[in-house]
Backbone as JSON, one array per atom type, in Angstrom:
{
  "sequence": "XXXXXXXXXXXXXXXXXXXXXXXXXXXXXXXXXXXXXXXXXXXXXXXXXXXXXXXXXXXXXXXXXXXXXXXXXXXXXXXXXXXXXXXXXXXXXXXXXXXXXXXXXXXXXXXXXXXXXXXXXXXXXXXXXXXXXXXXXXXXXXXXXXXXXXXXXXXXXXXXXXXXXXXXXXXXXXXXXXXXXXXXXXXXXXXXXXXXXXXXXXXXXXXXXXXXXXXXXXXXXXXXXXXXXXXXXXXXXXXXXXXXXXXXXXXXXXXXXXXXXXXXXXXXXXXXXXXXXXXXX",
  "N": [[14.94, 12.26, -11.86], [16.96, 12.28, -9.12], [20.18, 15.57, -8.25], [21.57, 14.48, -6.58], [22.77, 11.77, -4.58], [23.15, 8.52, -2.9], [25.4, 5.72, -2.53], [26.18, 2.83, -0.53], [29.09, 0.9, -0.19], [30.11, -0.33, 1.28], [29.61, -1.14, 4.19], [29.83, -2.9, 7.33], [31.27, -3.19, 10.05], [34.37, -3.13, 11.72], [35.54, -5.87, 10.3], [35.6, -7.41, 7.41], [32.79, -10.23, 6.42], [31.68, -12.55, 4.8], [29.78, -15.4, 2.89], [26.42, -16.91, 2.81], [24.67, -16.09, 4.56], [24.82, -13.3, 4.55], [24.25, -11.56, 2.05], [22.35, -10.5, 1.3], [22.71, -7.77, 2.25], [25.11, -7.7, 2.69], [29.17, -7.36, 2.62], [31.42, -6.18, 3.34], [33.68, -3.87, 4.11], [32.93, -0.63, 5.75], [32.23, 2.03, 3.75], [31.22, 4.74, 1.64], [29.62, 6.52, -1.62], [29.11, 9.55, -2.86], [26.93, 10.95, -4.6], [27.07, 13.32, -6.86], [25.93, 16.76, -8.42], [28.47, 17.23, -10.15], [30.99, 15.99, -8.57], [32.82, 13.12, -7.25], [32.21, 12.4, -4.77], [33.78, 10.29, -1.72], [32.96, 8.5, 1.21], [35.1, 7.15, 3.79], [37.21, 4.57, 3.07], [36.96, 1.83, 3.55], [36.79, -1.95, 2.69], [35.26, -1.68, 0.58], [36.04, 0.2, -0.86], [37.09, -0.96, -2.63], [35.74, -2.01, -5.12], [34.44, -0.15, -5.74], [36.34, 1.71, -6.39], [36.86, 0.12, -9.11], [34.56, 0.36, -10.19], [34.27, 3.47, -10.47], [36.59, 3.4, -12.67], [35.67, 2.07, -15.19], [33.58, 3.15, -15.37], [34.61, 5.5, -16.76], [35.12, 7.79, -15.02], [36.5, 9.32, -13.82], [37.11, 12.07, -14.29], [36.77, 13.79, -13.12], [37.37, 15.14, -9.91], [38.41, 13.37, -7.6], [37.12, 12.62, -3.76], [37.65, 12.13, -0.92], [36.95, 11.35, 2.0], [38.05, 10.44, 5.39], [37.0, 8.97, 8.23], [38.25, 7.74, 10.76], [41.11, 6.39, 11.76], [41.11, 3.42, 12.16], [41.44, -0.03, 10.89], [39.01, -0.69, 9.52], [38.27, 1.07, 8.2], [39.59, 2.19, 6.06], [41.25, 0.11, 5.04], [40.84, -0.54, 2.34], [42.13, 1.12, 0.79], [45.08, 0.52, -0.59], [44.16, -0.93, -2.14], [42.71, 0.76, -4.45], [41.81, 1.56, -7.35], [41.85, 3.84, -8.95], [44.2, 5.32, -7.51], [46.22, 4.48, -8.7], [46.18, 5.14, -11.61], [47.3, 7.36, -14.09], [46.83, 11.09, -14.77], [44.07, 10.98, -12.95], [43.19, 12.45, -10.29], [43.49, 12.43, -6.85], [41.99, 13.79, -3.46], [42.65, 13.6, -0.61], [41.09, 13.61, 2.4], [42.07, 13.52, 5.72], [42.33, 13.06, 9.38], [43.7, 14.88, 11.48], [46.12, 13.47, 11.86], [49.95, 12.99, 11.96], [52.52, 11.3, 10.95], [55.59, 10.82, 12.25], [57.7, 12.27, 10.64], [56.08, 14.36, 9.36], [54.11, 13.4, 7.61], [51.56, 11.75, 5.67], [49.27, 8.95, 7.55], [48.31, 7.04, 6.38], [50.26, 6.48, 4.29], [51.93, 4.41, 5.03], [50.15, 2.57, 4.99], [50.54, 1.72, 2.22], [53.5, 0.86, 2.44], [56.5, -1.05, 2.95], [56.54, -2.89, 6.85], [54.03, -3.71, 5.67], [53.44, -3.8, 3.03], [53.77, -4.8, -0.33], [53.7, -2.92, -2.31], [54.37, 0.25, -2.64], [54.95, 3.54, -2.27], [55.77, 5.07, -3.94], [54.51, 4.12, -6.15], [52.03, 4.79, -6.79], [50.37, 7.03, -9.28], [48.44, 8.68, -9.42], [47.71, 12.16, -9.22], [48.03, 12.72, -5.99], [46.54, 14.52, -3.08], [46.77, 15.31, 0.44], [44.82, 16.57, 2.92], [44.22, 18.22, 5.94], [41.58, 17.37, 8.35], [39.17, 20.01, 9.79], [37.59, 20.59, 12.73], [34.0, 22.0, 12.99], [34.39, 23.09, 10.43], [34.23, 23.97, 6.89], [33.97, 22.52, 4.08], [34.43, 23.82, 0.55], [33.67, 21.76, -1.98], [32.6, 22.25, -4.81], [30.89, 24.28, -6.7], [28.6, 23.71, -6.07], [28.62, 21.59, -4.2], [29.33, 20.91, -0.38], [30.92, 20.26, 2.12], [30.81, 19.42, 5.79], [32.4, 19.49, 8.65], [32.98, 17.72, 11.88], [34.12, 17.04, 14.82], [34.03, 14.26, 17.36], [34.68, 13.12, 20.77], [34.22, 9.99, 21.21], [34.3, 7.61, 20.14], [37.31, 5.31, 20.62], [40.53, 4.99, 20.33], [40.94, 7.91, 19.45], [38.93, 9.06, 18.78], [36.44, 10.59, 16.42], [35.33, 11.35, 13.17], [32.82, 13.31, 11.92], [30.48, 13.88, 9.23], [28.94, 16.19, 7.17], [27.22, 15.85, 4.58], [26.45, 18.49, 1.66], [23.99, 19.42, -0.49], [23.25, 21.89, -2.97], [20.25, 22.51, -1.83], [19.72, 19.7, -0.46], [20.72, 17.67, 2.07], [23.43, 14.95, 3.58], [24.08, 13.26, 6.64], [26.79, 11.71, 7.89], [27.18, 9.4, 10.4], [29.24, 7.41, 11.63], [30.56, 5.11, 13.86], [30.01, 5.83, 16.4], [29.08, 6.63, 19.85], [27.26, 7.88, 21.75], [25.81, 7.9, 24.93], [24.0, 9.25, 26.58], [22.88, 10.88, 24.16], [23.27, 12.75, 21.63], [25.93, 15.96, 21.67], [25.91, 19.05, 22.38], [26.98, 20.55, 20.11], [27.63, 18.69, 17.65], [24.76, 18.02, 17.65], [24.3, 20.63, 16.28], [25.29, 20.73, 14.24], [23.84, 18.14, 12.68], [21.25, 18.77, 12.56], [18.35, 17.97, 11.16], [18.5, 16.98, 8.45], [18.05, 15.4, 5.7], [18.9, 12.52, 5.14], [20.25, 10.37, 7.37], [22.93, 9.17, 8.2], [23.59, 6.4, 10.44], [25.82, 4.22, 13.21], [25.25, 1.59, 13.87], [25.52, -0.89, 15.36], [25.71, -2.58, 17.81], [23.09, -4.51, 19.07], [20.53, -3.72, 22.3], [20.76, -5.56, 24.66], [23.33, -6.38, 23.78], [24.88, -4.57, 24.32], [24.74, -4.22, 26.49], [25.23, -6.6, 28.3], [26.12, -8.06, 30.94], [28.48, -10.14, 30.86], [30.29, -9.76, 28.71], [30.26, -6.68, 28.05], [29.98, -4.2, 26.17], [29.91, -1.32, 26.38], [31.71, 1.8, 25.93], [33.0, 1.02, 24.08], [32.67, 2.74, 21.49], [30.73, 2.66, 20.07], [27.39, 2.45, 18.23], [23.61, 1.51, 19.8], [20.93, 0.28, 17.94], [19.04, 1.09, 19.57], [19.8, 3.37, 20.43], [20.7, 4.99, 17.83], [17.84, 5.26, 16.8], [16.84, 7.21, 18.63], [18.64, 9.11, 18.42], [18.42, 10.32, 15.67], [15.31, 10.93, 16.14], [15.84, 13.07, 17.67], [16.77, 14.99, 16.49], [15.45, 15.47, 14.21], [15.33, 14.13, 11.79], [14.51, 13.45, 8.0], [15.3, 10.57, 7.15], [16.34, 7.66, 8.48], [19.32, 5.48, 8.23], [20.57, 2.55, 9.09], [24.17, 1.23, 10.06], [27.08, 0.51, 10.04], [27.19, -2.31, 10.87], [27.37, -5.14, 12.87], [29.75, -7.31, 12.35], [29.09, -10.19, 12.91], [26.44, -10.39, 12.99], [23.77, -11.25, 11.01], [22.3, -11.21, 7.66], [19.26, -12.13, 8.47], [19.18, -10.93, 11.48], [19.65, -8.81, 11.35], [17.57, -7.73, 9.71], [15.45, -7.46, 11.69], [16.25, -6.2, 13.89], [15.9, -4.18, 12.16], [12.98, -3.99, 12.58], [12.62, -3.58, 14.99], [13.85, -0.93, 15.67], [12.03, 0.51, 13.66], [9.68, 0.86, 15.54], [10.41, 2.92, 16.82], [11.51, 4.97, 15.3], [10.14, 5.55, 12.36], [10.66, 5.73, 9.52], [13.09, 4.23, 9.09], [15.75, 2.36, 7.49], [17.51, -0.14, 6.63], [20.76, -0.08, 5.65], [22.79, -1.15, 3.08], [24.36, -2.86, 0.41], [25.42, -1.58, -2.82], [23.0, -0.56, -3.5], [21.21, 2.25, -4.57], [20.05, 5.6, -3.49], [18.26, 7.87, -3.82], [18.4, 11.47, -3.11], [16.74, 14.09, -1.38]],
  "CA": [[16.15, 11.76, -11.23], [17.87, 13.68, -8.1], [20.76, 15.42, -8.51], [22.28, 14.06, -5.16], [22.29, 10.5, -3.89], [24.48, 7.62, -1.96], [25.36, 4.06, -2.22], [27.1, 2.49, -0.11], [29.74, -0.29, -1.44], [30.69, -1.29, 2.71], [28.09, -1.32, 5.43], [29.94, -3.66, 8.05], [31.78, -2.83, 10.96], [35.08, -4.26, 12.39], [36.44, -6.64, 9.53], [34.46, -7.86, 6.54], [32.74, -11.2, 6.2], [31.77, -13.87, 3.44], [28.97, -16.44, 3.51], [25.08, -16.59, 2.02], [23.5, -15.14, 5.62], [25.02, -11.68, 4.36], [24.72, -11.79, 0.97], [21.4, -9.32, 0.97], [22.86, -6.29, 2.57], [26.66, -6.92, 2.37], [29.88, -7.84, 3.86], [32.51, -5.56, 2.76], [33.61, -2.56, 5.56], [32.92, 0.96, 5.53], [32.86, 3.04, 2.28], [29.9, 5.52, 1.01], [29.56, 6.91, -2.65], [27.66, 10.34, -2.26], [26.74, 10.99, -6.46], [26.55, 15.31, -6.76], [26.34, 16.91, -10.33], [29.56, 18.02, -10.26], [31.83, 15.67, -7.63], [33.11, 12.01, -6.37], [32.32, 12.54, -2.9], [33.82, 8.97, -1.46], [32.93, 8.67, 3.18], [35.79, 5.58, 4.24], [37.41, 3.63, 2.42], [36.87, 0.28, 4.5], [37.3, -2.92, 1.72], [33.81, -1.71, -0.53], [36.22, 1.25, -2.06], [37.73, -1.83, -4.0], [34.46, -2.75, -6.02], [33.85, 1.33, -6.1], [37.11, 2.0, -7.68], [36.76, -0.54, -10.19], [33.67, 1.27, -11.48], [34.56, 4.39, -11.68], [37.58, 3.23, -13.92], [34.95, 1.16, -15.55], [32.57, 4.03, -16.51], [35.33, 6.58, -17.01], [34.11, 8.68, -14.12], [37.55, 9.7, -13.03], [37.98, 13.17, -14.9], [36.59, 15.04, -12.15], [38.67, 15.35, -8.33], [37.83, 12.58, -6.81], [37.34, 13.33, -2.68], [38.0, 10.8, -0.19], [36.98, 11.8, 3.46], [38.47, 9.13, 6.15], [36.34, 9.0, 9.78], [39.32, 7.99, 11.3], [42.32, 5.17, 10.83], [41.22, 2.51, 11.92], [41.84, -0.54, 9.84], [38.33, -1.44, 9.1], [37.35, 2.65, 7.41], [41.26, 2.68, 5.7], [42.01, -1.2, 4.72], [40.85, -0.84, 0.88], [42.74, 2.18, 0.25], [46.15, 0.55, -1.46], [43.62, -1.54, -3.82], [41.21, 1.73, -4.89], [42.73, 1.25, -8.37], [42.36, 5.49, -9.15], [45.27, 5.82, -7.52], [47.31, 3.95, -9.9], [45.88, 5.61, -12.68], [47.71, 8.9, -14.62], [46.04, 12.0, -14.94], [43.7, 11.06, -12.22], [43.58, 13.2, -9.39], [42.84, 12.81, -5.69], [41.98, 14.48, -2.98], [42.13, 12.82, 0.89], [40.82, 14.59, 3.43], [41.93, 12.81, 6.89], [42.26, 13.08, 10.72], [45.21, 15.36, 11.45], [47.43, 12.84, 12.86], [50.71, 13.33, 11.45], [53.6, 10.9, 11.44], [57.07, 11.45, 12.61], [57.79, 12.91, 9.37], [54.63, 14.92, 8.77], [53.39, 13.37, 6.42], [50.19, 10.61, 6.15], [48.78, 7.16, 8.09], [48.17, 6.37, 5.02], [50.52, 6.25, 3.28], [52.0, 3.64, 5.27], [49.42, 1.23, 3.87], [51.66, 1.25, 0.9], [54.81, 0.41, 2.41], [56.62, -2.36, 3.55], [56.72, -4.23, 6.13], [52.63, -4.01, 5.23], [52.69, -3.94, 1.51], [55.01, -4.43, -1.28], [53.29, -1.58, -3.22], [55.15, 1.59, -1.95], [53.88, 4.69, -2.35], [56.27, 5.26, -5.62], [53.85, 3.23, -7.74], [51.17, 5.84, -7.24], [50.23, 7.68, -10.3], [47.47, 9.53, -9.76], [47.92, 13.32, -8.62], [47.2, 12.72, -4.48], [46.56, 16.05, -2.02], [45.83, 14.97, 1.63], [44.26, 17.86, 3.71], [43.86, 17.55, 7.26], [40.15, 18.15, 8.79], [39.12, 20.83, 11.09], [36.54, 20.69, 13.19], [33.58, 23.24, 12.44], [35.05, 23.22, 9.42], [32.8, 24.46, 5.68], [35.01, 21.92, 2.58], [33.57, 23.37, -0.69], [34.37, 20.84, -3.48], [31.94, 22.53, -6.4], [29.44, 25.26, -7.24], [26.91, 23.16, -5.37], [29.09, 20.73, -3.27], [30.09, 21.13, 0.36], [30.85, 19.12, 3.42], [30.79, 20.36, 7.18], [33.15, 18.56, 9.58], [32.15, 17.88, 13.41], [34.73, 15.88, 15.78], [33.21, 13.51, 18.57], [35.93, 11.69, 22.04], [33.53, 9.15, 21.94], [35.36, 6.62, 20.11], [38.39, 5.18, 21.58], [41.37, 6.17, 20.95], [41.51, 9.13, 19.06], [38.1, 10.1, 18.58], [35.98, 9.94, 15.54], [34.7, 12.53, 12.77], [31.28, 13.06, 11.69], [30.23, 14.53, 8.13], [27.1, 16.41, 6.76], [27.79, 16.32, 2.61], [25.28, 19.21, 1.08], [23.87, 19.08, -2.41], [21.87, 22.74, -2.96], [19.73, 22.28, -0.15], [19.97, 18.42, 0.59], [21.74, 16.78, 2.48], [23.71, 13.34, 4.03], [24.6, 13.36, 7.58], [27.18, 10.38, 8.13], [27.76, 9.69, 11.83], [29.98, 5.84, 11.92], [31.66, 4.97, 15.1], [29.55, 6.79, 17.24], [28.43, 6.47, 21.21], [26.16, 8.71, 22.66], [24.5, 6.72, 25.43], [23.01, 10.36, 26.71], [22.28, 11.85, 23.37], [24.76, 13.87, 20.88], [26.26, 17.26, 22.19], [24.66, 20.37, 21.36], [28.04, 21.65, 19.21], [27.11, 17.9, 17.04], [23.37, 18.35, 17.22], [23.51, 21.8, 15.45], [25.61, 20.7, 12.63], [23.58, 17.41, 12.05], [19.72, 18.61, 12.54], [17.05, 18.53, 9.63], [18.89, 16.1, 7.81], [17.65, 14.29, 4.97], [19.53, 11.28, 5.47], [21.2, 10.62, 8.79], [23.6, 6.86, 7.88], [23.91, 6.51, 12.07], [26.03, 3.42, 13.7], [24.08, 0.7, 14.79], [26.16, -2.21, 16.11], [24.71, -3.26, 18.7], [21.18, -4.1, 19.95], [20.36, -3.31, 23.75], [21.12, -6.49, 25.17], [24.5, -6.6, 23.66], [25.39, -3.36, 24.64], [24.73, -3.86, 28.13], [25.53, -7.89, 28.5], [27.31, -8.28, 31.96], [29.39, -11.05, 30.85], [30.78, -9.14, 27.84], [29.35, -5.51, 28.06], [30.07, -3.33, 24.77], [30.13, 0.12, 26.69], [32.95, 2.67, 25.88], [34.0, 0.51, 22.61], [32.91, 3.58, 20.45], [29.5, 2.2, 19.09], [25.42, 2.61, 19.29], [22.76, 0.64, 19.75], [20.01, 0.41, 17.21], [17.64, 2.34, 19.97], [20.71, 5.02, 20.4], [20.3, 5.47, 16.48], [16.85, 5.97, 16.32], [16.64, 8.1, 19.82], [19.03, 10.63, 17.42], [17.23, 10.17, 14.27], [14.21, 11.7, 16.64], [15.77, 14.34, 18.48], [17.45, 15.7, 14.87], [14.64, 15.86, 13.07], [16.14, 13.88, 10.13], [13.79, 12.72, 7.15], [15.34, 9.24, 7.01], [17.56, 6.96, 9.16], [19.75, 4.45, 7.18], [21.77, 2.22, 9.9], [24.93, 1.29, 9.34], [28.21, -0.41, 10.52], [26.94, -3.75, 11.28], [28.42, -6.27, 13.57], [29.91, -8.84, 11.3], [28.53, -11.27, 13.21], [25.16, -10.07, 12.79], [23.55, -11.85, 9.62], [20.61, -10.65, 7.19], [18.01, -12.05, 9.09], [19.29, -10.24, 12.1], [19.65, -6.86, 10.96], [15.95, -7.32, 9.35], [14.95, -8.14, 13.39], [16.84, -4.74, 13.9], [15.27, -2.88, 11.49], [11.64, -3.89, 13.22], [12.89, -2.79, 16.55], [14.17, 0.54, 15.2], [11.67, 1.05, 13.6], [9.33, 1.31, 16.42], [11.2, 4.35, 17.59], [11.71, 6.02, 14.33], [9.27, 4.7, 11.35], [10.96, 6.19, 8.32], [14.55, 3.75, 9.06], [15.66, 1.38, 6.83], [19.13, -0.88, 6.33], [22.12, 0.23, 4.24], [22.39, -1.8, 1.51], [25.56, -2.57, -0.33], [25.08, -1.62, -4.13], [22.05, 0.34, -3.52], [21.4, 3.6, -5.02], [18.73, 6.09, -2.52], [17.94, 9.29, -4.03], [17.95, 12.33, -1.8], [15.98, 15.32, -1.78]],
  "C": [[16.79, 12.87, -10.41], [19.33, 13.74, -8.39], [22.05, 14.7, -7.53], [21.35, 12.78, -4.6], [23.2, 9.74, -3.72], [24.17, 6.54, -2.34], [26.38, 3.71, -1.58], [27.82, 1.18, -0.6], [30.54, -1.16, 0.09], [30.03, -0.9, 4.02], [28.74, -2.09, 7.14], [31.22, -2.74, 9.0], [32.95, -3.89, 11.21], [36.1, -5.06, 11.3], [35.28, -7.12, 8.29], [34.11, -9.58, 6.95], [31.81, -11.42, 4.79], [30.56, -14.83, 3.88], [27.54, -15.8, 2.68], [24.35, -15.95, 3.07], [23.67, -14.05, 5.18], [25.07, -11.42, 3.64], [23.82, -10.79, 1.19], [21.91, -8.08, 1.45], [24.43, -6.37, 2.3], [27.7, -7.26, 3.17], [31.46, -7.04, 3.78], [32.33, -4.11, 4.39], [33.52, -1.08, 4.42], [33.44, 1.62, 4.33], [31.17, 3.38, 1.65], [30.54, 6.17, -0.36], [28.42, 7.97, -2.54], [27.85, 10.88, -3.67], [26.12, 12.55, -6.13], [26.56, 15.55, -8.25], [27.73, 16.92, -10.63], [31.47, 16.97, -9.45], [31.87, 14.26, -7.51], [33.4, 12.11, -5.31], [32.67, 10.83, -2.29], [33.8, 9.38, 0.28], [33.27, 6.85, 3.39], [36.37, 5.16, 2.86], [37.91, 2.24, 2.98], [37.03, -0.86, 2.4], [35.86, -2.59, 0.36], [34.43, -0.85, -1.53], [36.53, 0.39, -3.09], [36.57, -1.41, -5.4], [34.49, -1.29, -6.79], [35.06, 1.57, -7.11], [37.68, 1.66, -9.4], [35.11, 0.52, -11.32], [34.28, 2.4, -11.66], [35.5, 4.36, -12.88], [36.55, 2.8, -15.31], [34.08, 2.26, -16.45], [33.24, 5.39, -16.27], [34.86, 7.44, -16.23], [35.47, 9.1, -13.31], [38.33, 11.28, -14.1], [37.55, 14.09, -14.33], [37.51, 14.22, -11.09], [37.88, 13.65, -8.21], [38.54, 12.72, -4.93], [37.03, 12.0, -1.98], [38.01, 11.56, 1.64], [37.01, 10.61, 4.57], [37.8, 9.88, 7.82], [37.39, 9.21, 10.65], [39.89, 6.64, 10.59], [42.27, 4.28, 11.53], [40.77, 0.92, 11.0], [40.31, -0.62, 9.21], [37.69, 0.06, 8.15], [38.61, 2.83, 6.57], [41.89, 1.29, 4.82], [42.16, -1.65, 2.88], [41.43, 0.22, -0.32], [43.92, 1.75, -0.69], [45.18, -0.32, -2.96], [42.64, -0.67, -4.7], [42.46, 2.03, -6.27], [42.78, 3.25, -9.15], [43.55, 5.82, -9.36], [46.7, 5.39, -8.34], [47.09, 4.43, -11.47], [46.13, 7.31, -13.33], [46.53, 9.84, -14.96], [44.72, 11.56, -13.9], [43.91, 12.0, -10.9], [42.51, 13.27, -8.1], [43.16, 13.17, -4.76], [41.44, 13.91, -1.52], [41.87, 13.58, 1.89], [40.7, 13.69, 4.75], [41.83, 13.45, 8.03], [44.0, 13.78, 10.63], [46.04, 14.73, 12.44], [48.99, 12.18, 12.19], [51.71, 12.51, 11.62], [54.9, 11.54, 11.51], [57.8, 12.44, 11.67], [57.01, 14.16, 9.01], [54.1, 14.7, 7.46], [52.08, 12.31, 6.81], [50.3, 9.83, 6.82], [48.73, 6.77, 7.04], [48.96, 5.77, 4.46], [51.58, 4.73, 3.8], [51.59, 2.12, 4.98], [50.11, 0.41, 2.7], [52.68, 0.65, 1.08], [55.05, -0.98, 2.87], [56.92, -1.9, 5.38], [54.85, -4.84, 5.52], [52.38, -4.03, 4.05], [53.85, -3.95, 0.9], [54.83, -3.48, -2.6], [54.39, -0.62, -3.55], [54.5, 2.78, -2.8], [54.66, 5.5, -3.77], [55.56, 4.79, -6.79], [52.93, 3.75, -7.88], [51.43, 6.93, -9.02], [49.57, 8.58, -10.5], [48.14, 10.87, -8.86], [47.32, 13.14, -6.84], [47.72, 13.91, -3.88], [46.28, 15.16, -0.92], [45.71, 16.25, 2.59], [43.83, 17.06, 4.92], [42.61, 18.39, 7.7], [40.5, 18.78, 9.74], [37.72, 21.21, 11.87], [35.43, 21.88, 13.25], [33.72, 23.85, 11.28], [34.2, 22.89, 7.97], [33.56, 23.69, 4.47], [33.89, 22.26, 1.22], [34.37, 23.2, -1.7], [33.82, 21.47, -4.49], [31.42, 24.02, -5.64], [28.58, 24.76, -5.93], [27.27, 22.04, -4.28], [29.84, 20.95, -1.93], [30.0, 20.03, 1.69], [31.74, 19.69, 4.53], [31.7, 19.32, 7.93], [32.73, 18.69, 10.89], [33.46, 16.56, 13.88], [33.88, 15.76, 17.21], [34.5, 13.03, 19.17], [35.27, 10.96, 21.82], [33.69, 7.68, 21.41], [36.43, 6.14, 20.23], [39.59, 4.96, 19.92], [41.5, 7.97, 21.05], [40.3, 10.21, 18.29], [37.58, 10.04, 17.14], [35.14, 11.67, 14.82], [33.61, 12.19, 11.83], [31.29, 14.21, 10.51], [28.56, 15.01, 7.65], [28.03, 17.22, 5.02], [25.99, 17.21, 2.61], [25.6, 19.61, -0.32], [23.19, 20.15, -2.64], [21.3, 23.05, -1.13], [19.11, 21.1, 0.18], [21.04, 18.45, 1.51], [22.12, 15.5, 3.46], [24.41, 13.33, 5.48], [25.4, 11.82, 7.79], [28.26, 10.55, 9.59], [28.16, 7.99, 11.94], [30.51, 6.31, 13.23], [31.14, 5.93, 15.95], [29.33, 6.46, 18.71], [28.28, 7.48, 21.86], [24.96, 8.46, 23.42], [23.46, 8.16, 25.79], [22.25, 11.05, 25.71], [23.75, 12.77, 22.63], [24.4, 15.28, 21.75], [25.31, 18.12, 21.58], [25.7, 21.07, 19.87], [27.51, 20.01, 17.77], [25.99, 18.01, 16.61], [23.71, 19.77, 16.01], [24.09, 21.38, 13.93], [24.82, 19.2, 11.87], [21.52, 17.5, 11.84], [19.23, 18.66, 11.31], [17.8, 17.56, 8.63], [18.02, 15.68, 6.8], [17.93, 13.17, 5.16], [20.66, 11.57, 6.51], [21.63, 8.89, 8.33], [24.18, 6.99, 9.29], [24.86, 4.81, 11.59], [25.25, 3.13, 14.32], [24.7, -0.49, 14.74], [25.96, -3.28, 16.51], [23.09, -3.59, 18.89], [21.4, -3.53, 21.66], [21.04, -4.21, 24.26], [22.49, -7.16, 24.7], [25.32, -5.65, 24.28], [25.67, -3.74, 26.05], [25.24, -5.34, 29.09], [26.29, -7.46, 29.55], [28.38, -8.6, 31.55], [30.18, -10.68, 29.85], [30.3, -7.54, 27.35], [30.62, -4.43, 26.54], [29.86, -2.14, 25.18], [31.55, 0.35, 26.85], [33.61, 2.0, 24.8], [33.67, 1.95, 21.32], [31.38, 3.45, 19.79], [28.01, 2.19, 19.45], [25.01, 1.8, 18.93], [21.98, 0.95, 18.67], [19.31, 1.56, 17.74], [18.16, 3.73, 19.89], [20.58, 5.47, 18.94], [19.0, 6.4, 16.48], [16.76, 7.07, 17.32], [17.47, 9.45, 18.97], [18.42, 10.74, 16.54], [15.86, 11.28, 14.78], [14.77, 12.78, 16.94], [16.65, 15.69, 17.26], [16.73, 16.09, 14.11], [14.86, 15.46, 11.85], [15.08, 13.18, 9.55], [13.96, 11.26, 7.41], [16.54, 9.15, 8.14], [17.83, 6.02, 8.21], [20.48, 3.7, 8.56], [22.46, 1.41, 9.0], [26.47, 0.89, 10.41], [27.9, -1.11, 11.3], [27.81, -4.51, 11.91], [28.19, -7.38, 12.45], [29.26, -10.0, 11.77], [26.76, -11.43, 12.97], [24.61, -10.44, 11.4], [22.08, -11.58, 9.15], [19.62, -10.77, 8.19], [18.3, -11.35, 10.67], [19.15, -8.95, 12.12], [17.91, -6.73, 10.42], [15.21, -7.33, 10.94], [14.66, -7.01, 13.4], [16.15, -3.82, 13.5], [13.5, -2.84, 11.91], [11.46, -3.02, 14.53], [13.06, -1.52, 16.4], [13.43, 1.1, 14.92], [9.6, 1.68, 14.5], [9.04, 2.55, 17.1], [11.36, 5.32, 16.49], [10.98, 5.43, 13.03], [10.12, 4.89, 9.98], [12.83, 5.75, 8.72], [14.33, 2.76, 8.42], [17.31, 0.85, 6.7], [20.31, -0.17, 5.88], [22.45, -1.08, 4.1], [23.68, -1.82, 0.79], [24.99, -2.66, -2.35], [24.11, -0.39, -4.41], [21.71, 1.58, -3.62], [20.76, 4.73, -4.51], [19.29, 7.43, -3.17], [17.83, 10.14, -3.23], [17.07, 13.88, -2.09], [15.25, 15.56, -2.96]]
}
């Protein structure tokens, strides 16, 4: 058994959906579980942290930090944050690591979630010990002994730009690039921090012919194609491709289409998977 490996608990892009076409891979948004000896590495918390925070309560797995790294804020990587039941739980203690965009106050986006007129929570009914640290691009986060995670900011999603993670276990590691568009190819300051990868979890959205549709064209929304996936996947050198923030509209037997076409271009890609546990290194 490795000591480093991911599941993801929200795979979908945009908003979740419901229904039996999506029942095999998943319909919940954005949220990764990266399992270290030592750490609760959580990447998003789109509507899958729900399910996630129910386990760890579930199998007492909340007496280490638990680390929470947000892409950016919008709703569909951020929406399952007031129900991630942790934070209602004493002697718990976490640790958010967002996008330094600071309200009027200086304090979180977040924490907004809680309040009214969007919630009748409020951020008084927290219990658990919360830190939020703001990322910095180029930037080395070590959580353990053996746990660290590299930060990389991308413009290339609209508005405010989108951040890219490489979690390392020893000497694995999980490159997670959501919300991406690089119709030329990632930068070279991106490339160096995501080459050699073990697992690269890319955005894959689109296909070609959505991307480029006249009548509704999907350039400059923030997002890649399947081929833009694998075309990085190659020029990275990464063991595996996983794609990953699905168009909701897109239903199992679509994404299996997807994953033929992809893998074409890169042989060693395969889905993300809600539930699913992939060993690394």
């Amino acid at each position: 058994m490795s000591d480093f490996s991911f599941t993801c608990y929200g795979v979908r892009g945009s908003y979740p959906v419901a229904g039996a076409e999506f029942l095999k891979y998943g319909g919940n948004t954005s949220c990764l579980l990266c399992s270290t000896p030592d750490t609760n590495l959580i990447l998003d918390a789109g509507t899958g942290i729900i399910n996630l925070g129910r386990q760890l309560l579930a199998g007492r797995n909340t007496d280490r930090e638990i680390h929470i790294f947000i892409s950016h804020y919008h709703m569909d990587h951020i929406q399952g944050l007031p129900f991630f039941l942790p934070l209602y739980e004493p002697g718990c203690r976490v640790v958010i690591h967002a996008p330094p965009n600071p309200d009027s106050d200086g304090g979180s986006p977040l924490i907004h979630l809680f309040s009214s007129p969007l919630s009748p929570i409020g951020w008084e009914s927290i219990k658990a010990d919360v830190e939020f640290c703001g990322l910095k691009a180029g930037n080395v986060v070590p959580l353990s002994k053996t746990t660290r995670v590299e930060t990389a900011f991308s413009a290339t999603h609209p508005r405010d730009g989108i951040w890219l993670f490489r979690v390392g276990v020893n000497e694995s590691s999980l490159v997670y690039a959501t919300d991406v568009e690089f119709p030329l190819g990632m930068d070279a300051g991106i490339q160096r921090m995501c080459r050699e990868t073990d697992v690269l979890v890319h955005d894959a959205q689109y296909l070609d012919n959505e991307y480029f549709d006249t009548s509704r064209p999907r350039k400059g929304f923030g997002h890649s194609t399947v081929s833009m996936a694998a075309r990085d996947a190659v020029a990275l050198d990464a063991a595996r491709l996983f794609l990953f923030h699905y168009d909701p509209g897109h239903t199992d037997e679509i994404l299996e289409s997807n994953l033929e076409h992809c893998r074409t271009q890169f042989p060693s890609s395969f889905l993300a998977r809600e539930n699913q546990c992939i060993e690394i290194g």
